[in-house]
ZAKOLLUM-956132 format. One line per field, with one value per atom (N, C-alpha, C): residue in one letter; x, y, z. Coordinates in Angstrom, 2 decimals, decimal comma, padded with zeros to 5 digits. Layout:
! ZAKOLLUM-956132
rest: c(A	...)
px: c(X	...)
py: c(Y	...)
pz: c(Z	...)
END
This chain:
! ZAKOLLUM-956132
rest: c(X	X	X	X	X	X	X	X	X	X	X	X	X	X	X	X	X	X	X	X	X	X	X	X	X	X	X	X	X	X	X	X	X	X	X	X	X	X	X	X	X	X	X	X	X	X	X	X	X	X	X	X	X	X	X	X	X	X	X	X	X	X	X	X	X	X	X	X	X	X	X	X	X	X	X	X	X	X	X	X	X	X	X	X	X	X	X	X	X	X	X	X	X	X	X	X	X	X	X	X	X	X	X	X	X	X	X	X	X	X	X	X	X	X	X	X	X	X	X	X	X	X	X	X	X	X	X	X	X	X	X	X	X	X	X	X	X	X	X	X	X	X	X	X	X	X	X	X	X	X	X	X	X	X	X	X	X	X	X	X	X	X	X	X	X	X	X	X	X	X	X	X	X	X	X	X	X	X	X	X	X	X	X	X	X	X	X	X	X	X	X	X	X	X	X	X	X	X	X	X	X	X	X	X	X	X	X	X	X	X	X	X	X	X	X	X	X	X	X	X	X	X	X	X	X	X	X	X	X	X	X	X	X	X	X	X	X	X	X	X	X	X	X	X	X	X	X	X	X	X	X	X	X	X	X	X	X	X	X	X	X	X	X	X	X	X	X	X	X	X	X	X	X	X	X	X	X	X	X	X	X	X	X	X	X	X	X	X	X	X	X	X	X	X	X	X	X	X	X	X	X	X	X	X	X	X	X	X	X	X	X	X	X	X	X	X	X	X	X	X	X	X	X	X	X	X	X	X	X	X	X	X	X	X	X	X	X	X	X	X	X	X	X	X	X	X	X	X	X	X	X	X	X	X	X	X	X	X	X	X	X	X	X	X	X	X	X	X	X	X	X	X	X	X	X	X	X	X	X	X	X	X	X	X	X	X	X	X	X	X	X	X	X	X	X	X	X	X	X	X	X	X	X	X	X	X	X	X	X	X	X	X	X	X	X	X	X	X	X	X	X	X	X	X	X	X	X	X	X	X	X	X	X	X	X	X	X	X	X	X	X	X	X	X	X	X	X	X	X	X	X	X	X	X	X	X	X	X	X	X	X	X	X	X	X)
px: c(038,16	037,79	037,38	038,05	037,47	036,61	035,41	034,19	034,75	035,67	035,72	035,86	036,96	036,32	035,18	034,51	033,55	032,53	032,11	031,28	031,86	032,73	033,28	032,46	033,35	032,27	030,76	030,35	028,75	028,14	029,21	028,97	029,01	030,44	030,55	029,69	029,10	028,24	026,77	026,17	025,29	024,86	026,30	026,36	026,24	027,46	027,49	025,54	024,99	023,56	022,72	023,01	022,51	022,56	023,97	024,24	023,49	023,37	023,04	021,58	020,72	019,02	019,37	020,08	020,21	020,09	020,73	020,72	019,72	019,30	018,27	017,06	016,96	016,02	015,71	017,10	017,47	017,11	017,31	017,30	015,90	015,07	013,65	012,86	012,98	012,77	012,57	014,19	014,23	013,03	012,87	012,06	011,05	010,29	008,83	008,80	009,93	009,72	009,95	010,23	010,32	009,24	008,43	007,27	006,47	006,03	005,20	005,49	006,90	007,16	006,68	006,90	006,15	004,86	003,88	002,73	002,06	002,89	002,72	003,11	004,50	004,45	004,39	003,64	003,56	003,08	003,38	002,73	001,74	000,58	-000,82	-001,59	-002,37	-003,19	-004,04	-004,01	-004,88	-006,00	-006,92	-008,05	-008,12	-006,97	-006,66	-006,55	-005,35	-004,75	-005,71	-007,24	-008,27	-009,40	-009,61	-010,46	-009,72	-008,86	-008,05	-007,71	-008,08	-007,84	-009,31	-009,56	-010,85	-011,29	-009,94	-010,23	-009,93	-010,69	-010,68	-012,13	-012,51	-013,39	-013,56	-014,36	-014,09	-015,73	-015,92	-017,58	-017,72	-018,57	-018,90	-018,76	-018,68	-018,25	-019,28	-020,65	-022,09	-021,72	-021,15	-021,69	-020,99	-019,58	-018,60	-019,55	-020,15	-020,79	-021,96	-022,70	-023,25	-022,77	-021,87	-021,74	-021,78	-022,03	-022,59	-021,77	-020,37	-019,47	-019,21	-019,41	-019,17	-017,67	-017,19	-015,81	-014,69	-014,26	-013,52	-012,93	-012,51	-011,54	-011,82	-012,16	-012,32	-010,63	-010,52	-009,27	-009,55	-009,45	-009,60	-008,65	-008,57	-007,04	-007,15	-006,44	-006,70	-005,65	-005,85	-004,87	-004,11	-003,93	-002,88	-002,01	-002,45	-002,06	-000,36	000,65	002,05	002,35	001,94	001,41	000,97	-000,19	-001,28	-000,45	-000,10	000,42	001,64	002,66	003,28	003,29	002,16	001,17	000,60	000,39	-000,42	-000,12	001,28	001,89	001,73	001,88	001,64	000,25	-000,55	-002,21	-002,47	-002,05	-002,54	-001,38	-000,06	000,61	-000,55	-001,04	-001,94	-002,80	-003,86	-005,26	-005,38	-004,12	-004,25	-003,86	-003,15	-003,04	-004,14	-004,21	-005,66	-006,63	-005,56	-006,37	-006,73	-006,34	-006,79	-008,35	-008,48	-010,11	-010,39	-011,66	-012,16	-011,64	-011,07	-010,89	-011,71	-012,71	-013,41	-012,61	-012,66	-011,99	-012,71	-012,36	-013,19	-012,47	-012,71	-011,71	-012,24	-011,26	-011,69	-011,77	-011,16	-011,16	-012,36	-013,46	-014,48	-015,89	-016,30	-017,31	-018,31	-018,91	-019,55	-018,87	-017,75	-016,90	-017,30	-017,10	-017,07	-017,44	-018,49	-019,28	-019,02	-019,20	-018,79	-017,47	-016,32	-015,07	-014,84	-015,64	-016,23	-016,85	-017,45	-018,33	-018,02	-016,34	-015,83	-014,32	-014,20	-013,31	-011,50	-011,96	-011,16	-009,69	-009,08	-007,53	-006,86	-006,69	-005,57	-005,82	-004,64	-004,72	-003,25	-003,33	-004,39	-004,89	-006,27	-006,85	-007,56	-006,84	-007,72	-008,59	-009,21	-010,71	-011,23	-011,04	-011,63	-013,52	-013,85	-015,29	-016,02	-016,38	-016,72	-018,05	-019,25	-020,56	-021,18	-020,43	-020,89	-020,68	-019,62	-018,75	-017,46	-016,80	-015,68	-014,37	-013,83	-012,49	-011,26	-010,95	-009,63	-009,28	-008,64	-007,91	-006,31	-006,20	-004,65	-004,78	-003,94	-003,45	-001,76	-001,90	-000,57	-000,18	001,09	001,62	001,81	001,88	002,08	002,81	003,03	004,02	002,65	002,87	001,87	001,26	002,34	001,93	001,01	001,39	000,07	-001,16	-001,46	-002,97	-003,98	-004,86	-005,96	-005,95	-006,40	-006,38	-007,93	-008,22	-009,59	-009,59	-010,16	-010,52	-010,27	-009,40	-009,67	-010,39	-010,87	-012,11	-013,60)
py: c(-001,47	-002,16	-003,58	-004,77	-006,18	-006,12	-007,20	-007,65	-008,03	-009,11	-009,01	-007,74	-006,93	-005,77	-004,98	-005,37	-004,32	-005,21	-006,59	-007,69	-007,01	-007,14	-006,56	-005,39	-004,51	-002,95	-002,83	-003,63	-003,88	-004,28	-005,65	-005,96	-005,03	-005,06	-003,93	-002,89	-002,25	-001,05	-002,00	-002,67	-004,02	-003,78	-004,30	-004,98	-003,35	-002,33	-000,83	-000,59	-000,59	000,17	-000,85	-002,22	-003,23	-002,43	-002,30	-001,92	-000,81	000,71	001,50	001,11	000,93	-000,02	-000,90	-001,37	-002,40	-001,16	-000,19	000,85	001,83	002,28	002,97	001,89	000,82	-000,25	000,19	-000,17	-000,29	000,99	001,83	003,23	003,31	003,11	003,58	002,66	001,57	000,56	001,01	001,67	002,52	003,32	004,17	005,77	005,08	003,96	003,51	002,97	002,31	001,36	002,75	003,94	005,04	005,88	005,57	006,53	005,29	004,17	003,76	003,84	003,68	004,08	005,64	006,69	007,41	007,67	006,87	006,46	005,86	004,68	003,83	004,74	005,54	005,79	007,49	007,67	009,17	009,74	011,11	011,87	011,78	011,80	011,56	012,63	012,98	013,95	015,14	016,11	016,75	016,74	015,92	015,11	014,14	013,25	011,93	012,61	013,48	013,39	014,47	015,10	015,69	014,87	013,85	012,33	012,25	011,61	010,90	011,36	012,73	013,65	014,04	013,61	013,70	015,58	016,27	017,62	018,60	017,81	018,29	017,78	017,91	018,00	018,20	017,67	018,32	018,48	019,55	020,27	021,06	020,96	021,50	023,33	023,66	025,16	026,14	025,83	026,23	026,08	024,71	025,08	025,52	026,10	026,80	027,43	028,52	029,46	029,05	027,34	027,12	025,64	025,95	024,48	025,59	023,88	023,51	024,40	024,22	025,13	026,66	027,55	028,99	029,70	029,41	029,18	028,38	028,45	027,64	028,13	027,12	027,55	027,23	027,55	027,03	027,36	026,26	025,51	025,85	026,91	026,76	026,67	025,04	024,17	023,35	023,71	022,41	021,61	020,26	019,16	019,44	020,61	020,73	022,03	022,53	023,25	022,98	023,03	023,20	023,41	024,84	025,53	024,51	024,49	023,70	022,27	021,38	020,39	020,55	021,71	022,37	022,96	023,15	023,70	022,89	021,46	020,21	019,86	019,99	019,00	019,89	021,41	022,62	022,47	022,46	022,36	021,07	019,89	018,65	018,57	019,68	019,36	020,64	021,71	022,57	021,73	020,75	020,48	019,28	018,93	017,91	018,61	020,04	020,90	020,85	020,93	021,12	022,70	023,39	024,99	024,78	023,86	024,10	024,36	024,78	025,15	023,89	023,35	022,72	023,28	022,21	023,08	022,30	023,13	022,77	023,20	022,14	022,20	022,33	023,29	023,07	023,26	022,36	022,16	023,31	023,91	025,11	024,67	023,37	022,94	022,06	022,03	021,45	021,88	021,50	022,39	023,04	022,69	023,02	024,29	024,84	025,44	027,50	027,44	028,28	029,39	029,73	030,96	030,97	030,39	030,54	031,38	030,80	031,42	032,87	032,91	034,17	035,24	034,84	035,44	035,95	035,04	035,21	035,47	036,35	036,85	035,97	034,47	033,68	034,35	034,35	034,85	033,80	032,81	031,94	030,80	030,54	028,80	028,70	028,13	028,12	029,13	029,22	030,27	029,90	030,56	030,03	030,99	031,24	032,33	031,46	032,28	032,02	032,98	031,78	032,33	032,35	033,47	032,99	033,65	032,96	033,68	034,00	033,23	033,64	034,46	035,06	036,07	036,08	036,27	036,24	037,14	036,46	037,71	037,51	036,71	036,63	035,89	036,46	035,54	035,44	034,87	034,34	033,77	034,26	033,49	033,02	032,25	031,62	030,63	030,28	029,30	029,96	029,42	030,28	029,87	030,06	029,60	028,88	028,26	027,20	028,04	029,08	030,21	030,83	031,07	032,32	032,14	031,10	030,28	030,37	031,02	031,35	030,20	030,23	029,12	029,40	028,27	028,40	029,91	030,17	031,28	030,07	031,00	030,12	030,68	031,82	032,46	031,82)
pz: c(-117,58	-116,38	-116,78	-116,26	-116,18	-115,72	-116,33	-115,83	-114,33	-114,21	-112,51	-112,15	-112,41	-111,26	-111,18	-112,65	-112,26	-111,63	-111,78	-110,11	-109,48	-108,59	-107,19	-106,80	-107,75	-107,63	-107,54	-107,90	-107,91	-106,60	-106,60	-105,00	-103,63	-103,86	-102,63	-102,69	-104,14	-103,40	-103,12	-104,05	-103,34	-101,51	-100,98	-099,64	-098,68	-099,51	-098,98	-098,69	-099,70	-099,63	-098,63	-098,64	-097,35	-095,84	-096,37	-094,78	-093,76	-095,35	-094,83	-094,90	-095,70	-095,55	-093,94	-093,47	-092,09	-091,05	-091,21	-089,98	-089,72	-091,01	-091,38	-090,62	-091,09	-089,80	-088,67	-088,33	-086,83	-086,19	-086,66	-086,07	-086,22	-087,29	-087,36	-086,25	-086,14	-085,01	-083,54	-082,98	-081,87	-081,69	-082,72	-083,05	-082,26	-083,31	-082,64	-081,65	-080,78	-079,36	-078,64	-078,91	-077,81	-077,80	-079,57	-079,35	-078,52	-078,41	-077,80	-076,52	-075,83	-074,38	-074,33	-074,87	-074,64	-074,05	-074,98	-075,05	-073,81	-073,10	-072,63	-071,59	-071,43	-069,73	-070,35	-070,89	-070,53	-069,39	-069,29	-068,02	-067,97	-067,12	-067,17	-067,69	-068,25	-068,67	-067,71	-067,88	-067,02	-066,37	-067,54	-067,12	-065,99	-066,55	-065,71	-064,27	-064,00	-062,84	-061,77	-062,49	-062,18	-061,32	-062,26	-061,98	-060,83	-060,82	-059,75	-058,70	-058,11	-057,06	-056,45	-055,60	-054,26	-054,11	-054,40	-053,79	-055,36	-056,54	-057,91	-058,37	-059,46	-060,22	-061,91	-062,52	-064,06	-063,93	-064,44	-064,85	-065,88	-066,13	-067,71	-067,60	-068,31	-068,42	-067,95	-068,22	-068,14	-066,10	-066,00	-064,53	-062,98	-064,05	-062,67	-061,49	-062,05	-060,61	-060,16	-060,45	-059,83	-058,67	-057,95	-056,96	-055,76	-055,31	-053,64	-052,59	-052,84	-052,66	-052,27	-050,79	-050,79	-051,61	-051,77	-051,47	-052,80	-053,33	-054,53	-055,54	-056,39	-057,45	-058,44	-059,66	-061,21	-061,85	-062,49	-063,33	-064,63	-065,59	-067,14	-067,77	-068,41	-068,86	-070,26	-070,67	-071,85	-072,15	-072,68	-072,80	-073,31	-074,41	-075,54	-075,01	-073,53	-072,77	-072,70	-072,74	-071,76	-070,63	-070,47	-069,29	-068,16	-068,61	-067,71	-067,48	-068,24	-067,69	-066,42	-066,98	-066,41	-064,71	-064,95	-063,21	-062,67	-063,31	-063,06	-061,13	-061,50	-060,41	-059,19	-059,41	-058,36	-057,75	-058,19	-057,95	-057,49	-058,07	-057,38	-055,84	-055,89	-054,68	-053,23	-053,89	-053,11	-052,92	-054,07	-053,33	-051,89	-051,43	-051,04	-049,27	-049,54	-048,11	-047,69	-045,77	-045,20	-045,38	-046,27	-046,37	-047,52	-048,44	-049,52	-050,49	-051,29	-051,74	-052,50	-053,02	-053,76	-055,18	-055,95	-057,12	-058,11	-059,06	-060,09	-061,46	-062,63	-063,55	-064,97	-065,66	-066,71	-068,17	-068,99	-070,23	-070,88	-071,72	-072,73	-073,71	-074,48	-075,66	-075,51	-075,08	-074,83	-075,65	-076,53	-077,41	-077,00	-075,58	-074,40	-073,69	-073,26	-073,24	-073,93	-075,17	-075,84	-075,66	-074,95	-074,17	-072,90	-072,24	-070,93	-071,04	-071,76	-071,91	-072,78	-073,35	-073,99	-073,02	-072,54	-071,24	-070,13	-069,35	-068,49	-068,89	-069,94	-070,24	-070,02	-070,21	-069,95	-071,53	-070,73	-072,20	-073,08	-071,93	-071,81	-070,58	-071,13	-069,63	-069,36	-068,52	-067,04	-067,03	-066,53	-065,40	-064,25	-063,40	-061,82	-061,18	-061,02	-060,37	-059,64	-058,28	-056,68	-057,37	-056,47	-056,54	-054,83	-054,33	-053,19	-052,94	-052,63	-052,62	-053,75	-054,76	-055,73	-056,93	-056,28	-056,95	-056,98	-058,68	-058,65	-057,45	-056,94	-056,09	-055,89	-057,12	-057,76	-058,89	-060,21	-060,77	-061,01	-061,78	-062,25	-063,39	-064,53	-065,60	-065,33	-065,75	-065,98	-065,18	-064,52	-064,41	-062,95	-061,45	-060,68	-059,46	-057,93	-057,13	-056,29	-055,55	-054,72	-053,67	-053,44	-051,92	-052,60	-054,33	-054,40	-054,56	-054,51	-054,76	-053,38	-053,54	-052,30	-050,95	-050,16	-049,35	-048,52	-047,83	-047,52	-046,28	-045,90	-044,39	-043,20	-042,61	-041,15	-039,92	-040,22	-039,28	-039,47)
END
């Protein structure tokens, strides 16, 4: 092999490994302008879209069975939930019906949390438990249809 061909050969693989280092860039570039759109327009959080709803609540775990409230719903959800984000949109489309109950929310991944959920034999999340008078008289785990969710008394 001539020294010229073997420059050439050098080059071309040189410019070859540029190219693929140029795309490898480019592509890693994308990755991060989509994780920050992510970021930036993600779905709102359970918390968030809790705050932001008049006929929701977030309360500490200790104090589901004590509100003002005859009548209502406790939410046990956590952010890292699927599920729960999943059911997000079902529950904020119920709380805003005129039958709908007050719904109180309480994070399970909350360090405050821990007994209460122990206590009330919470499994899993979602869980929704109607409390009325004081006393539990219904729950639900899981993910569920909008009809099957309690609605206030109209007597």
């Amino acid at each position: 092999m001539t020294l010229k061909r073997f420059i050439r050969f050098i080059v071309f693989y040189m410019l070859f490994a540029l190219l693929i280092l140029a795309v490898l860039f480019i592509v890693d570039s994308k990755n991060g302008e989509n994780m920050n759109q992510n970021i930036e327009g993600r779905e709102s959080s359970v918390v968030e879209s809790v705050l932001n709803n008049k006929n929701m609540a977030i309360i500490k775990a200790d104090q589901f069975e004590s509100q003002d409230e005859n009548d209502y719903l406790v939410y046990f959800f956590s952010e890292e939930c699927s599920n729960c984000r999943e059911f997000l949109p079902t529950l904020e489309t119920y709380s805003i019906a005129p039958e709908a109950l007050k719904i109180f929310a309480v994070d399970v991944s909350s360090s405050d949390s821990d007994g209460t959920v122990k206590d009330n034999l919470i499994k899993g999340t979602p869980t929704l438990i109607r409390i009325q008078n004081g006393n539990e008289t219904w729950r639900s785990l899981g993910k569920l249809p909008m009809d099957h969710i309690p609605k206030r008394s109209t007597d």
